[in-house]
C-alpha positions as CSV (number, residue, x, y, z in Angstrom):
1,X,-65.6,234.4,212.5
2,X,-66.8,231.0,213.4
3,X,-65.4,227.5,212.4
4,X,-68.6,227.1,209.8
5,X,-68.1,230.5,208.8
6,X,-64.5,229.8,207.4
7,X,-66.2,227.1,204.7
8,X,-69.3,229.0,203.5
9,X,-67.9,230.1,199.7
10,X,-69.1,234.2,200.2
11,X,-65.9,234.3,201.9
12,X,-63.7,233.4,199.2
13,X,-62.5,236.6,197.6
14,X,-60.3,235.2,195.6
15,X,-59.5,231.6,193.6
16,X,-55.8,232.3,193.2
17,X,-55.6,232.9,197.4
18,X,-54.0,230.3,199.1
19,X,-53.6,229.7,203.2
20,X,-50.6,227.9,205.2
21,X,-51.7,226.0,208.0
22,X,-49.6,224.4,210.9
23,X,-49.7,220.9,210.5
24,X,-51.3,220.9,213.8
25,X,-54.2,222.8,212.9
26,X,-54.5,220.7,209.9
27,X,-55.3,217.5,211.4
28,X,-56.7,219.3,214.7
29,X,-59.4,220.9,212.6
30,X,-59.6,217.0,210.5
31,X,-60.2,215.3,214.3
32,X,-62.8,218.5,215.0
33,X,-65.2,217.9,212.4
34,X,-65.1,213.7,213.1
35,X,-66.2,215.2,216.8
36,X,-62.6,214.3,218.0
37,X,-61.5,215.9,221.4
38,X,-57.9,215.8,220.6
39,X,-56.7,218.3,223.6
40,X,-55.2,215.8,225.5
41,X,-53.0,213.8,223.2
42,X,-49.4,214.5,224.3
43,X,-46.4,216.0,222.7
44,X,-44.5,213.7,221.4
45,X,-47.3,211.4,220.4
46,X,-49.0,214.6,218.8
47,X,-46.1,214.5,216.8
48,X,-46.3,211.1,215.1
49,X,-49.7,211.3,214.5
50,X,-49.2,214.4,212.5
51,X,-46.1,213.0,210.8
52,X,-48.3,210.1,209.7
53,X,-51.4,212.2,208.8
54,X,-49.5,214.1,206.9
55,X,-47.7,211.8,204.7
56,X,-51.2,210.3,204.0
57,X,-53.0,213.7,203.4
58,X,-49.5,214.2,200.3
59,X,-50.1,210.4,199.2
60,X,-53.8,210.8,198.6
61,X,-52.8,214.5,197.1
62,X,-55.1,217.1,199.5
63,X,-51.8,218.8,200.3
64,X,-48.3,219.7,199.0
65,X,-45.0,220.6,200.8
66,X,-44.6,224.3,201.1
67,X,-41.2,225.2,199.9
């Protein structure tokens, strides 16, 4: 399955379903579709950019802590 075959809605089986993402992939996926090559960014600055994003993407209320 490609990357635009993830969003089409046939493959949603089910409203109730719900995926856990690293919070990697969650801003890596974010940079992909702005056309953002973020394969080099190092570790530990990897690491406070996705700190950051994160807190945004919970302030602006896209996402929730997992328990």
């Amino acid at each position: 399955m490609n990357k635009e075959e993830l969003y089409m809605e046939d493959n949603i089986n089910d409203e109730n379903e719900e995926y856990v993402l690293t919070e990697w992939a969650c801003l890596y996926l974010t940079l992909l579709d702005y056309g953002i090559d973020a394969s080099h960014i190092p570790g530990k600055v990897g690491e406070h950019i996705v700190e950051d994003f994160m807190e945004m993407m919970e302030k602006a209320g896209y996402m929730r802590k997992g328990e």
